[in-house]
N, C-alpha and C positions, 0 to 999 in steps of 0.2 A: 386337743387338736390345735396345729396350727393357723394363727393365721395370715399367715404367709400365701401368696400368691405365686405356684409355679408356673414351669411353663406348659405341664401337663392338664393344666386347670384350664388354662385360655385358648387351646387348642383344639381344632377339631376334630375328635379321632373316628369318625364313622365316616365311611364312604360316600354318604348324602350331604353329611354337613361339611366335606370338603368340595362336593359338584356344587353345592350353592356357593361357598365364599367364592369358587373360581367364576361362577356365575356372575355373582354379582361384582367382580373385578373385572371380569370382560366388559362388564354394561358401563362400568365404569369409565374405564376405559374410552367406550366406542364414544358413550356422551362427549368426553374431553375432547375426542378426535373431532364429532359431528360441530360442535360447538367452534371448534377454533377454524373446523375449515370454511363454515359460516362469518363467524369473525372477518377474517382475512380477506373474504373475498374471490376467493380461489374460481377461474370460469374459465375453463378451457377451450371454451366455443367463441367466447369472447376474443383470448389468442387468436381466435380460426379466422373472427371476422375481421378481425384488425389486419390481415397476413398485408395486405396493400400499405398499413401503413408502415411496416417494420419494411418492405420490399421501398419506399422511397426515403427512408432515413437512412440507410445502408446504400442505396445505389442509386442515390439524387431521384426529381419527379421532372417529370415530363414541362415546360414548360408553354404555356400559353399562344397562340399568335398575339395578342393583344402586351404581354407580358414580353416578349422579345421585338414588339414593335417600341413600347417603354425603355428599353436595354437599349436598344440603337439610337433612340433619343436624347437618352444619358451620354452615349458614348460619344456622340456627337460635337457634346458639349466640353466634354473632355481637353481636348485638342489645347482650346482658349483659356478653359481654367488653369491648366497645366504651363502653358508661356508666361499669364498673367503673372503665377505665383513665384514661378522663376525669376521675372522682370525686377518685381516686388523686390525680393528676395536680393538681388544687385543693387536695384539702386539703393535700399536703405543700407548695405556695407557699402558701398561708395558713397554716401553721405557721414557715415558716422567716421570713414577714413579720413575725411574732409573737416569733422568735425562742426558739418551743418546739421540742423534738426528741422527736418521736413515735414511737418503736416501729415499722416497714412493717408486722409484718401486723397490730398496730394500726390502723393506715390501711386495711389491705386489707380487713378485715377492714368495717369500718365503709361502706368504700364499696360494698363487696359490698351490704350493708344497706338502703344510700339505691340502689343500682341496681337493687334489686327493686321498690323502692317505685317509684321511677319508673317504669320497663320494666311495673309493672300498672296506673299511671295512664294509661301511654301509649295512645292510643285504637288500635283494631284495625288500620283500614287504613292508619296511619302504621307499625307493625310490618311487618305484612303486606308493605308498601313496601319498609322495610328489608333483611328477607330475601329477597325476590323480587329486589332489586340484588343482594347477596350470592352469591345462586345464580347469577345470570349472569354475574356478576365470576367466581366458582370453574369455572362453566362454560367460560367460553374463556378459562380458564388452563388448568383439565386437557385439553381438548381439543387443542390447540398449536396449531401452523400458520401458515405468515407471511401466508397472504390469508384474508381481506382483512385490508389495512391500516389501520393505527390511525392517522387522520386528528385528531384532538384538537388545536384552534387555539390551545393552551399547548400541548402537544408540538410541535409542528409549528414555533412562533419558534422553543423552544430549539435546533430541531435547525438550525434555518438557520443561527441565528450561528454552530453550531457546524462547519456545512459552510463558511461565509464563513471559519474560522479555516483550516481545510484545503485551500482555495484558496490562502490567503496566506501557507500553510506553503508549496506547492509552487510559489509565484509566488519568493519571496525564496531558495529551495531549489536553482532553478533557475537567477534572477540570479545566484547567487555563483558558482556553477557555470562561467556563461558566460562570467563577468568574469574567471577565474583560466584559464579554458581555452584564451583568443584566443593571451594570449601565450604560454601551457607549447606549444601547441601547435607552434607556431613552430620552438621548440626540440627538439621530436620530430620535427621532418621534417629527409631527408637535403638537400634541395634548400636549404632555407632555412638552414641550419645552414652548409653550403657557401660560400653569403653570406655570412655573418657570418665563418666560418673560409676562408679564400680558399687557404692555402698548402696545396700537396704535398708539402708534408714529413713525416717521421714525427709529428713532435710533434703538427702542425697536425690529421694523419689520425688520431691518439691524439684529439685534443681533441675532433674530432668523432665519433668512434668511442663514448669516453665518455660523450659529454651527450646523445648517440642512446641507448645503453643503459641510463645510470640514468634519464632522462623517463620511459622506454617503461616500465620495469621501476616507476616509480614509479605511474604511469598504472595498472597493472596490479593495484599493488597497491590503489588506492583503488576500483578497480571490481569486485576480488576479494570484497567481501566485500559481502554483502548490506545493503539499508538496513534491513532488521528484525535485524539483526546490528548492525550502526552504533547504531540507536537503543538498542537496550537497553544498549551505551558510554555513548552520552552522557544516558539517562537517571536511570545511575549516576554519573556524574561530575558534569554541573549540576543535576540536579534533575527532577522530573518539567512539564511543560509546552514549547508549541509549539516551544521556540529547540531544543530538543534533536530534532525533527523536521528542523526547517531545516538544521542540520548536516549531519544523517545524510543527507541527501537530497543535501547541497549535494557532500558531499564523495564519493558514489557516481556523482553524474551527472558531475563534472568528471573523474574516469575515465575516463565514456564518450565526454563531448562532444572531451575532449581527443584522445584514438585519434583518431573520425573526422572532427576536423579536422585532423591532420598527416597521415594517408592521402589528404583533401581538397587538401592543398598537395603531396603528393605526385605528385598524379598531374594535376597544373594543367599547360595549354600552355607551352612553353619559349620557345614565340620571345617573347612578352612582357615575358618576364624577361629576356632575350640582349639584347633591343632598347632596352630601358633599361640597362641594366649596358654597352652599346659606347656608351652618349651620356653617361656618367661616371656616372650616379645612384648613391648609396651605399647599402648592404645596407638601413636603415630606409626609404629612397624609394621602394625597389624592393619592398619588403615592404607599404608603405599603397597605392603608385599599382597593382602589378601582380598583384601573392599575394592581396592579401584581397579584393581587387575581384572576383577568378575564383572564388572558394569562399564569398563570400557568400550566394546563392542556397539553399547548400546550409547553411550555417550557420544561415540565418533557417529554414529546413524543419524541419530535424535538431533546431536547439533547441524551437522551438514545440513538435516530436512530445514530445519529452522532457518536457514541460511538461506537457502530459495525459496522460502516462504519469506524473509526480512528483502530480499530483491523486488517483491509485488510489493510489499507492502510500502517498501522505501520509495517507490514510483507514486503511491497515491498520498504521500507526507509533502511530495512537490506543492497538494492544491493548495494547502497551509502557508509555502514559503519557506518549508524544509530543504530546498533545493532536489539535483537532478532532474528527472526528465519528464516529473510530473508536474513542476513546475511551465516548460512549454507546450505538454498536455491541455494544462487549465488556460493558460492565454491564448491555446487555440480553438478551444473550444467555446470561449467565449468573442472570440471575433470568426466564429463559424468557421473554419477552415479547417472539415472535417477531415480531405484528404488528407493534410497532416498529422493528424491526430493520428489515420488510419497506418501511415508511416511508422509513426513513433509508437503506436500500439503492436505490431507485427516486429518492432525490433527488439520492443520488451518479449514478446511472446520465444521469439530466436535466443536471446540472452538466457532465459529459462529455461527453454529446452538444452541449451548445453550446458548449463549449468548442471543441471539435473544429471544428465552423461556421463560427464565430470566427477561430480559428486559420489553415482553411480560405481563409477572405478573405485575409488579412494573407500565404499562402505566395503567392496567387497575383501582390500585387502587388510580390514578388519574385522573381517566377522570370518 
């Protein structure tokens, strides 16, 4: 008697002892689920109570009397600090034209002086003006809120070029991508590789063994690690701006493109390769006339998706200093100026949607 283990032996063949293993894989199971939704945190009701605060980060909060009497106080002040700094501002370039060095609160001092003067020549309803902007500038800042948006036709170029640079991050992000991944891929499939390595020999089955496990392993590593992880490398390394986006991008998505294009050539019909390979064609004939004809379809699909997907992802490599338009994303959001954020968020959201459209056209006239 053998003693060898098959798979007849570890198996369950009665009706019962298959209701328990599924038993006890469901309990399994529910444990992992019970436990991680525990974990996590997960409260629905919680969402429910919080609905007030998600209602004034989105659409500003109600302000105060006491808090818009403070705002009119501030804004008051305004008027004076505003001349002072300007005053300021002149006489020390008309001193340093002069090539005299004046003292600052000399300066300040003086311009404090000429800004009262002025500020009581100033006729009423040109102040009155002044602070009444003030207080509504202070008002929907303390208030917060991303709607409505800040439409303003100088904010609104800057932000386009800066979306136009985040497309061209994830256009050239995605080129390099595709260009390095046609042929690594090649080399990650068993079938393809078989081509190329013909013999059953050890060495031959070494060789292909080999170049199957470091691609794969190499694939793995570049897709292992995040592109907000990538970028903050290479915005250490070159510098802060777009190339160090394009990178990170280029080299996360040829991770991906590469896997499901040598899964793509893996699982391609065989008689089209059988049937070139018996009329002598050599592994590269067989690789352009019969392998990439079959997985192209899926290649133009797969890359495009990736393509609007390297678009979102190229907008949050800004926070880093990858450049584009998440870059004045992040400085808005850190001096609160959520209506523009809410701007440049709604313009990434339109760039995608047509993208997508776009994209849409061009899968169908390959598939």
């Amino acid at each position: 008697m053998s003693n060898q283990l098959t798979l007849d032996s570890v198996t369950p063949r009665t009706p019962l002892q298959k209701r328990v293993l599924l038993g006890l894989l469901a309990a399994a199971v529910a444990a992992i689920l019970v436990a991680s939704f525990l974990w996590t945190g997960i409260d629905p009701f919680k969402l429910y109570n919080k609905r007030q605060n998600a209602f004034e980060y989105l659409f500003g909060k109600q302000l105060s009397e006491m808090e818009i009497k403070e705002i009119r106080r501030q804004a008051e002040r305004m008027p004076m600090i505003m001349l002072q700094e300007t005053i300021a501002r002149e006489m020390r370039q008309e001193a340093a034209a002069r090539g005299e060095k004046i003292p600052d609160f000399e300066i300040m001092r003086q311009a404090k002086e000429r800004a009262e003067e002025q500020l009581a020549a100033m006729p009423a309803p040109q102040r009155t003006k002044m602070v009444d902007e003030e207080v509504a500038r202070l008002v929907d800042e303390r208030s917060g809120g991303y709607f409505p948006p800040n439409t303003h036709t100088g904010n609104m170029t800057m932000y386009a070029k800066a979306l136009v640079e985040t497309i061209a991050i994830a256009i050239w992000g995605t080129l390099f991508a595709f260009l390095a991944a046609i042929p690594v891929s090649v080399f990650a499939a068993k079938n393809t590789l078989h081509l190329m390595v013909s013999g059953n020999d050890r060495v031959s089955t070494w060789i292909r063994w080999f170049c199957h496990f470091g691609v794969r392993r190499f694939l793995d590593f570049c897709r292992g690690f995040n592109e907000f992880v990538m970028a903050l490398i290479f915005v250490a390394v070159i510098g802060l701006g777009p190339f160090a986006g394009v990178m990170s991008l280029a080299i996360h998505t040829f991770g991906i493109l590469g896997k499901v294009f040598s899964e793509a050539i893996e699982a391609i019909e065989p008689g089209q390769v059988e049937a070139l390979e018996a009329s002598g064609a050599g592994p590269a004939q067989i690789i352009s006339f019969s392998v990439l004809p079959q997985i192209m379809p899926l290649v133009v699909g797969f890359t495009l998706y990736r393509f609007e997907s390297n678009v979102r992802s190229a907008t949050i490599l800004g926070f880093v200093g990858a450049g584009g338009i998440g870059f004045l994303i992040f400085d808005k959001i850190n001096g609160y100026l959520y209506r523009e954020v809410s701007t440049m968020m709604i313009m990434v959201i339109v760039s995608v949607t047509l993208i997508d459209y776009c994209c849409g056209l061009l899968r169908k006239r390959f598939t």
